[in-house]
BALOBA-1460 file (C-alpha; in Angstrom, 3 decimals):
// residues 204
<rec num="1" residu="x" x="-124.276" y="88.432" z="114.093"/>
<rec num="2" residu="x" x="-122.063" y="91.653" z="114.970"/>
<rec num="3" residu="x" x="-124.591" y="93.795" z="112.625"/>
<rec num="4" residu="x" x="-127.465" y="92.608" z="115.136"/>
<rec num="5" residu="x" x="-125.121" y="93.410" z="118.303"/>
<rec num="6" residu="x" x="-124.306" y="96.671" z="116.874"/>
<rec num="7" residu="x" x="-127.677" y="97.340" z="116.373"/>
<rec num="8" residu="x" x="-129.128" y="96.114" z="119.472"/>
<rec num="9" residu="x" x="-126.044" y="98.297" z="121.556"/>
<rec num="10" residu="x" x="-126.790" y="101.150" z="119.264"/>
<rec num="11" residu="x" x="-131.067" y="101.562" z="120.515"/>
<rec num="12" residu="x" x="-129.742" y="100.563" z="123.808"/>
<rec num="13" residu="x" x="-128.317" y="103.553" z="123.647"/>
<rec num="14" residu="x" x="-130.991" y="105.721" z="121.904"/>
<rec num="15" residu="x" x="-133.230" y="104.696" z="125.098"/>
<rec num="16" residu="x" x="-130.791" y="105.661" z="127.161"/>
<rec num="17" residu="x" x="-129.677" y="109.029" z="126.103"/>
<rec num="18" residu="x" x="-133.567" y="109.572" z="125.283"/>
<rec num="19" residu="x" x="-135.113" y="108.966" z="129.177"/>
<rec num="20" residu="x" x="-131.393" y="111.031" z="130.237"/>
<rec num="21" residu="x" x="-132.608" y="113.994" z="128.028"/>
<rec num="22" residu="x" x="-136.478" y="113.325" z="129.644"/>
<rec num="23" residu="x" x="-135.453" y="113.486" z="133.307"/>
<rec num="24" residu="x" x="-133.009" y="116.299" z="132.906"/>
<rec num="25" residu="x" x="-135.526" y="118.574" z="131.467"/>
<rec num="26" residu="x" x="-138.243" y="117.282" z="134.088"/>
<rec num="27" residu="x" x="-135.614" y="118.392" z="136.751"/>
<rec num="28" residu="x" x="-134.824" y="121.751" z="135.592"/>
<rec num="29" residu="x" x="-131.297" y="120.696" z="134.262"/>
<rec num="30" residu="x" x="-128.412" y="123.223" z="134.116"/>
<rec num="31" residu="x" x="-130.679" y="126.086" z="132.596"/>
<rec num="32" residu="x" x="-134.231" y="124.673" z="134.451"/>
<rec num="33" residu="x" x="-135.563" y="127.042" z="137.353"/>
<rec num="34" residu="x" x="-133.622" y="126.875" z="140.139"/>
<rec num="35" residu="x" x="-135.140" y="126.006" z="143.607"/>
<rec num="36" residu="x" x="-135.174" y="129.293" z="145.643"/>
<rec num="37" residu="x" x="-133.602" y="128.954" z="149.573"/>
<rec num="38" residu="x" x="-135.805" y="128.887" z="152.341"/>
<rec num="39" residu="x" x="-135.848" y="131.911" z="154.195"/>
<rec num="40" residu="x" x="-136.098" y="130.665" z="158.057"/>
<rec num="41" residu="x" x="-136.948" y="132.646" z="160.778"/>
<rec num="42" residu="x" x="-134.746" y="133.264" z="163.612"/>
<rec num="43" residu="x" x="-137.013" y="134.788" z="165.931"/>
<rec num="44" residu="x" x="-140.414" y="134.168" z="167.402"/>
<rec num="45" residu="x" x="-143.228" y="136.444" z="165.804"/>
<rec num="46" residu="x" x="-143.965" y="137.259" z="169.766"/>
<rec num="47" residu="x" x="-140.255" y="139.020" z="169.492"/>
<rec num="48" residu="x" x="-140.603" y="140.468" z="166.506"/>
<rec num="49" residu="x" x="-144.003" y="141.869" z="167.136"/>
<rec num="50" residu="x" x="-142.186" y="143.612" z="169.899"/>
<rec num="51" residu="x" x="-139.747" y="144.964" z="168.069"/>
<rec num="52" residu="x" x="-142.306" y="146.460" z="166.139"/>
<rec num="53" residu="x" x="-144.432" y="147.725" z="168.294"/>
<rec num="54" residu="x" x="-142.118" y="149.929" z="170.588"/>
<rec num="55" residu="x" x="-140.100" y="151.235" z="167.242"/>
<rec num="56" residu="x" x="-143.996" y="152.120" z="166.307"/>
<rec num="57" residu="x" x="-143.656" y="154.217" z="169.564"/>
<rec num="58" residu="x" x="-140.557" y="155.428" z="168.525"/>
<rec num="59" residu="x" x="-141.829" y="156.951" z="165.228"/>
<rec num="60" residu="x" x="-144.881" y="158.385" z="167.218"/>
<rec num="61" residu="x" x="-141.670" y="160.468" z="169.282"/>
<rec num="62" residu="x" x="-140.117" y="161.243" z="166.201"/>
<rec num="63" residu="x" x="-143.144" y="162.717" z="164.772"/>
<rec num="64" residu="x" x="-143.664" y="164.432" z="168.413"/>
<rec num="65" residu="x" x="-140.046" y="165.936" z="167.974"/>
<rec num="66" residu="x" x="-140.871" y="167.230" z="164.268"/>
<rec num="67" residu="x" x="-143.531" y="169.309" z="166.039"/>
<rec num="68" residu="x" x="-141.881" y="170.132" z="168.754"/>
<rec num="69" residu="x" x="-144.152" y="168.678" z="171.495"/>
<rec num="70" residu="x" x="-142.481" y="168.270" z="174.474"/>
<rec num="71" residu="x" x="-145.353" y="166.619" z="176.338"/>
<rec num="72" residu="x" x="-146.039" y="164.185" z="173.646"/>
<rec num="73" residu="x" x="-142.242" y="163.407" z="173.453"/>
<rec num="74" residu="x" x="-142.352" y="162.223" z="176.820"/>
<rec num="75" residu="x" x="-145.755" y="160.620" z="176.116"/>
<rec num="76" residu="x" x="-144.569" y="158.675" z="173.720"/>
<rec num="77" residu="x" x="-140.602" y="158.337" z="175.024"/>
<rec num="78" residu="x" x="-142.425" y="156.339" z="178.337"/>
<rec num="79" residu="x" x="-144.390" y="154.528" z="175.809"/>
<rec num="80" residu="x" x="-141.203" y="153.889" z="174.102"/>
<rec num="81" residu="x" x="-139.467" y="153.150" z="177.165"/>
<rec num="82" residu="x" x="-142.597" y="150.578" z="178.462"/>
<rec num="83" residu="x" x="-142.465" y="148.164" z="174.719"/>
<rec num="84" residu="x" x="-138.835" y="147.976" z="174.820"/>
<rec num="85" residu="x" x="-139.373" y="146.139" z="178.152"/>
<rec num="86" residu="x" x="-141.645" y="144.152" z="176.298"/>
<rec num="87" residu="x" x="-139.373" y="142.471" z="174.264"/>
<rec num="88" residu="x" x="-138.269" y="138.695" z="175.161"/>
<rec num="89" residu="x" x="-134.851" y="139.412" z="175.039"/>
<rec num="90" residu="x" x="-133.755" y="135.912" z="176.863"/>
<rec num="91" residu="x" x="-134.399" y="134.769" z="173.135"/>
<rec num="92" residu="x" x="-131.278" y="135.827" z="171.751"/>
<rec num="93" residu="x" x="-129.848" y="132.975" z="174.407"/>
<rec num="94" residu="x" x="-130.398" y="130.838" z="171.718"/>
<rec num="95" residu="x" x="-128.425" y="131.962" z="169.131"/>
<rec num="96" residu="x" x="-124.919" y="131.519" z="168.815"/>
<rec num="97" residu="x" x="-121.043" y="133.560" z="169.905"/>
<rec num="98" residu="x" x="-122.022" y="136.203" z="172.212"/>
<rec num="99" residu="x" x="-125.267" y="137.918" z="170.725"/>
<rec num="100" residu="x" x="-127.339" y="137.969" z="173.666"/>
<rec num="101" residu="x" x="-124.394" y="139.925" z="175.430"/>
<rec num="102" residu="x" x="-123.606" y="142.240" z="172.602"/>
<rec num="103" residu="x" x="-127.778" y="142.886" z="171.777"/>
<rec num="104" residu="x" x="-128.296" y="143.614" z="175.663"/>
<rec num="105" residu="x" x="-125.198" y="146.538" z="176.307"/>
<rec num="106" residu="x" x="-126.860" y="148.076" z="173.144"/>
<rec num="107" residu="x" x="-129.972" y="147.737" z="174.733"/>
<rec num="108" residu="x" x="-129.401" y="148.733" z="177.842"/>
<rec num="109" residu="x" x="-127.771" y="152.011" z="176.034"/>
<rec num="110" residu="x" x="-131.120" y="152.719" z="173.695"/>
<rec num="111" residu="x" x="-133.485" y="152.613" z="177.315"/>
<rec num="112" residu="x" x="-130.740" y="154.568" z="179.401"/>
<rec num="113" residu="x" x="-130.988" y="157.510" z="176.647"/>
<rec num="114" residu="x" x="-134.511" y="156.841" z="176.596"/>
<rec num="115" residu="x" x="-135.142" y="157.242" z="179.941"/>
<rec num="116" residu="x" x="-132.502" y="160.424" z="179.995"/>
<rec num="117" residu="x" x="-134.786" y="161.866" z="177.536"/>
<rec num="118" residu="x" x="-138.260" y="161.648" z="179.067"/>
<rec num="119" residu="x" x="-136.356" y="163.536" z="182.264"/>
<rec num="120" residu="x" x="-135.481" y="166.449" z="180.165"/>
<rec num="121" residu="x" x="-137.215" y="169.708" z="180.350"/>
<rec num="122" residu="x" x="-135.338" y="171.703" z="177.093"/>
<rec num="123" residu="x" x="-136.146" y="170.077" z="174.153"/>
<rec num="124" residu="x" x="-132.890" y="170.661" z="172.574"/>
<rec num="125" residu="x" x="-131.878" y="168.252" z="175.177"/>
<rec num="126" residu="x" x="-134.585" y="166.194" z="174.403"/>
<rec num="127" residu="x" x="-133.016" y="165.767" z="171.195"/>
<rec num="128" residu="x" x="-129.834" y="164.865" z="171.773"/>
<rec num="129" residu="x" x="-130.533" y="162.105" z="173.798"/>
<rec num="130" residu="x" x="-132.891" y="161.045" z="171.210"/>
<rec num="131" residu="x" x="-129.865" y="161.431" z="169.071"/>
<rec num="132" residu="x" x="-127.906" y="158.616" z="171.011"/>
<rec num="133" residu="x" x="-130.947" y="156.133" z="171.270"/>
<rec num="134" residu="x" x="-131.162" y="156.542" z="167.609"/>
<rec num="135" residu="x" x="-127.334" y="155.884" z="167.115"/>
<rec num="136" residu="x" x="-127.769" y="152.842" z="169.789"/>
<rec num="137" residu="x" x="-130.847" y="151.309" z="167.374"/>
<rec num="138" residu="x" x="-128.964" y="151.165" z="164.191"/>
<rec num="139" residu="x" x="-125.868" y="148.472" z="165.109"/>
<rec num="140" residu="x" x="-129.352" y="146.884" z="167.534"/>
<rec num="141" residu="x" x="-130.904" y="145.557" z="164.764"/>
<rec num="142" residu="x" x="-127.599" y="144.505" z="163.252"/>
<rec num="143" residu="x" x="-126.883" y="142.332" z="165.674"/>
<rec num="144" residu="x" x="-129.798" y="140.533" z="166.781"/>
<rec num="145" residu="x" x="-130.542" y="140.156" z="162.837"/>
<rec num="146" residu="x" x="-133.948" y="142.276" z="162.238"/>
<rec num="147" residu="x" x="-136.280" y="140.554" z="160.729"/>
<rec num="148" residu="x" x="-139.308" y="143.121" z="160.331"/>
<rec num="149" residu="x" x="-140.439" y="145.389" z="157.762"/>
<rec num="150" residu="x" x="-138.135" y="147.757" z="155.647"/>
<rec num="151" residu="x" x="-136.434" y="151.151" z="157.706"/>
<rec num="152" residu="x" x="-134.396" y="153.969" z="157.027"/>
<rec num="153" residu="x" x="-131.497" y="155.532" z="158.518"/>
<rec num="154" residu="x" x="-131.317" y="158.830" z="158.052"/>
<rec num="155" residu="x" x="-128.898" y="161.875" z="158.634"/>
<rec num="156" residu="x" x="-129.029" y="165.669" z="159.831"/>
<rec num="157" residu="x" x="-125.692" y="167.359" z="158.878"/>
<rec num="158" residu="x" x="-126.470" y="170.637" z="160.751"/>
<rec num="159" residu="x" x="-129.104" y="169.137" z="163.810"/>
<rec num="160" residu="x" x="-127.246" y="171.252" z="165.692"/>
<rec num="161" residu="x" x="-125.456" y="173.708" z="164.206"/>
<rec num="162" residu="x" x="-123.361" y="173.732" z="161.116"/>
<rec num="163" residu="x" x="-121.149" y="170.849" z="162.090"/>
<rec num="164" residu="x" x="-123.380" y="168.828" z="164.205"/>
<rec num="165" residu="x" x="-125.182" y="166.467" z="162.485"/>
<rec num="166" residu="x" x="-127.254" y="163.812" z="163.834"/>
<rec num="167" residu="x" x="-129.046" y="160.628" z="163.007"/>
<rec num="168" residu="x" x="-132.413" y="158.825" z="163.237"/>
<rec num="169" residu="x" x="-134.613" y="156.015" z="162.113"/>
<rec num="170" residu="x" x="-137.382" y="156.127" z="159.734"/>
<rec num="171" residu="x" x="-140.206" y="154.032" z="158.269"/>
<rec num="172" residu="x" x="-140.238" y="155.894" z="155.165"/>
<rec num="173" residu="x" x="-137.720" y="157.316" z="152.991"/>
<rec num="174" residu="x" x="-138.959" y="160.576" z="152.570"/>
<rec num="175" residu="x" x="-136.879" y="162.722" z="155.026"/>
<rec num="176" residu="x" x="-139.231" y="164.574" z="157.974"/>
<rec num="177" residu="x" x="-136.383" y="166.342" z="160.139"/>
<rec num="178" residu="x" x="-136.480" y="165.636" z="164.199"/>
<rec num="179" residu="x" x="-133.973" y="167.614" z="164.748"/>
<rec num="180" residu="x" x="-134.851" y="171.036" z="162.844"/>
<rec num="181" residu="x" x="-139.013" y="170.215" z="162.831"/>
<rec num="182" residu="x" x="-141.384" y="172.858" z="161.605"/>
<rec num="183" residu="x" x="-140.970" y="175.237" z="164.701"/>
<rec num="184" residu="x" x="-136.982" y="175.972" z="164.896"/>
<rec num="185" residu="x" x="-136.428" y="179.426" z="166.488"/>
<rec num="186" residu="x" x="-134.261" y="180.344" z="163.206"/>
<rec num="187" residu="x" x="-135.173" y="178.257" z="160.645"/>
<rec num="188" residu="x" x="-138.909" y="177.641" z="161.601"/>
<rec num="189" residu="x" x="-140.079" y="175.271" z="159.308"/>
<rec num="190" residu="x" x="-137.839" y="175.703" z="155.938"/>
<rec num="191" residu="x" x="-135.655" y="173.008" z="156.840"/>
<rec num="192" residu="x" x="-137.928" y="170.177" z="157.658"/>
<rec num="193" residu="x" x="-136.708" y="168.017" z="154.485"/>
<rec num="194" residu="x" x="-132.971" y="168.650" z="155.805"/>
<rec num="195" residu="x" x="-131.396" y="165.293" z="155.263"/>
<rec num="196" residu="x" x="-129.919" y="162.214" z="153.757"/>
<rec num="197" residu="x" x="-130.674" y="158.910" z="153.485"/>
<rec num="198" residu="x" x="-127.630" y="157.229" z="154.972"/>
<rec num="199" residu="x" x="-128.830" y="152.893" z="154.818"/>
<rec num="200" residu="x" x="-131.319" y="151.118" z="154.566"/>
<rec num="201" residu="x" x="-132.244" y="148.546" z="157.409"/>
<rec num="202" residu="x" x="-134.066" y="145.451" z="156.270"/>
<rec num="203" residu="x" x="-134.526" y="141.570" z="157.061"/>
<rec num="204" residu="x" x="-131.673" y="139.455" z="155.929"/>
């Protein structure tokens, strides 16, 4: 009678451990594939198409700076100036601390240089406030948590002069020089590949 107990607990257990063994590997177990995170949106695509489209203004100045254009700077700086009223910024109300506070003084400090800019005549002047709406963007998308496709932020050690560098935003990694352009009065175009690539700035 004990042998046939025995026996019986023993398959019991055979079944058991067998179906354990089953479901474990069905479910990816400890060495299975692991089920990725969800990557959720924070914004609206109507905000981040925004976004996009007045830093796709933004580039068109930069590129307006390299050849040192002063009435397509302030072409595209009012462009500029036009999308970034564009974007919903009440959206940020949503989100939590003090983000929509914080995202609108750094705002408000990217259009003020903006609009500083398009009044400028010299272009060296030009580029300094594009200097400061460049240094306003970078902690901008920081803090209302970018979400669009991969940038650059990129450095000038000697925009102007030896000591002076300067920054700026880029869609592509290879550097293309605002600052120093293909028509500088002394360096004319030798140092349009000045530069570094500082950080990257990418959805998180």
């Amino acid at each position: 009678m004990k042998k046939i107990l025995l026996g019986l607990l023993l398959f019991i257990l055979a079944v058991a451990g067998y179906y354990w063994y089953k479901f474990s590997r069905s479910s990816g177990g400890d060495d299975g594939p692991k089920q990725e995170p969800i990557a959720l949106k924070k914004h609206s695509d109507t905000f981040n198409l925004a976004i996009e489209h007045a830093m796709n203004a933004y580039f068109d100045m930069t590129a307006a700076f390299v050849d040192a254009d002063t009435a397509n700077i302030k072409l595209q700086g009012n462009q500029f100036i036009r999308l970034l009223d564009s974007i919903p910024m009440s959206e940020l109300k949503n989100d939590s601390a003090n983000i929509f506070d914080v995202a609108m003084a750094q705002f408000g400090n990217i259009k003020a240089n903006a609009v500083s800019l398009v009044s400028m005549t010299d272009i060296q002047e030009m580029r300094k406030d594009f200097g400061m709406v460049s240094e306003n963007l970078y902690p901008f998308f920081t803090i209302i948590n970018y979400e669009g496709e991969k940038m650059y932020w990129q450095n000038c050690p000697m925009a102007f002069g030896d000591e002076k560098e300067a920054n700026w935003v880029s869609k592509t990694r290879k550097v293309v020089n605002p600052y120093l352009g293909k028509n500088h009065p002394v360096y004319k175009g030798t140092m349009l590949g000045c530069g570094v690539v500082k950080d990257s700035i990418m959805a998180r």
